[in-house]
C-alpha positions, 0 to 999 in steps of 0.5 A: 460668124460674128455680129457687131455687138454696137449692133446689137446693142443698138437695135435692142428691142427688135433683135430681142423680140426675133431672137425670143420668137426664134429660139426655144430657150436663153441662158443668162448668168449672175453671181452669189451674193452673200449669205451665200447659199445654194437652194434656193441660191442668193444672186445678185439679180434677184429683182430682175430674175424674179420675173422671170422665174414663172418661165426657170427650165432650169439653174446651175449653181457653181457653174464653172463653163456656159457658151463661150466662157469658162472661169475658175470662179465658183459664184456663179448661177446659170439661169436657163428659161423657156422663150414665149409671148409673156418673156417678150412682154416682160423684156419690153419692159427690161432694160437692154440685156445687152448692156448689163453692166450699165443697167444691173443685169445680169450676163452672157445672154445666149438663145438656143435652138434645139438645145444649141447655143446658136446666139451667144453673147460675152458681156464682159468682151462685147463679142456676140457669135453666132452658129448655124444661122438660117437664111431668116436669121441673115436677111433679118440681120441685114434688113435691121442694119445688123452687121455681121463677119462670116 
């Protein structure tokens, strides 16, 4: 299933506080930056990332593949963290993570449950998928004006 990512970009502040509420974690993506160096790694969106360090589950550095996307490239850093009251206070607080080009964030935001990706975003493509959406997960879609092809 696929979602508008005008959408989503649209409805920014309610669709992140219900994604962060309903999901268990969220992955982004960032680059190395030179000195590069793996521990702890240098990124490009350190003062972002830095708020949310408090709530790192885990980092890949090197990472090659992330929901969605698969690159050659070998600069970039998966950051995973753990959902909770305090990360939907800091993104209160953040620019829209779904327009990071525009406001130096960093990539490829995806929440999971249960250890699956279940909200996926390709920044680069502007597509946003989505799998094993509940019935909650639809009518919250529908009601905030979030269009979605099945």
């Amino acid at each position: 299933m696929s979602i508008y990512y005008d959408d989503i970009a649209n409805n920014y502040e309610l669709l992140v506080e219900y994604l962060i509420k309903s999901s268990d974690s969220f992955s982004v993506i960032t680059n190395l930056k030179k000195p590069y160096s793996k521990i702890p790694p240098n990124c490009e969106h350190d003062s972002v990332l830095e708020l949310l360090k408090p709530y790192l589950v885990d980092q890949i550095v090197n990472v090659k593949e992330w929901p969605g996307t698969e690159t050659k490239q070998n600069h970039k850093v998966l950051n995973m963290y753990r959902c909770c009251k305090q990360v939907r206070m800091i993104f209160t607080e953040l620019p829209n993570f779904f327009l990071p080009f525009q406001h130096g964030l960093p990539e490829d935001i995806c929440f999971y449950r249960d250890s699956h990706s279940w909200f996926t975003t390709i920044s680069h493509e502007r597509l946003v998928f989505i799998s094993g959406a509940s019935k909650e997960d639809l009518a919250f879609f529908s009601k905030s004006g979030i269009r979605y092809r099945i």
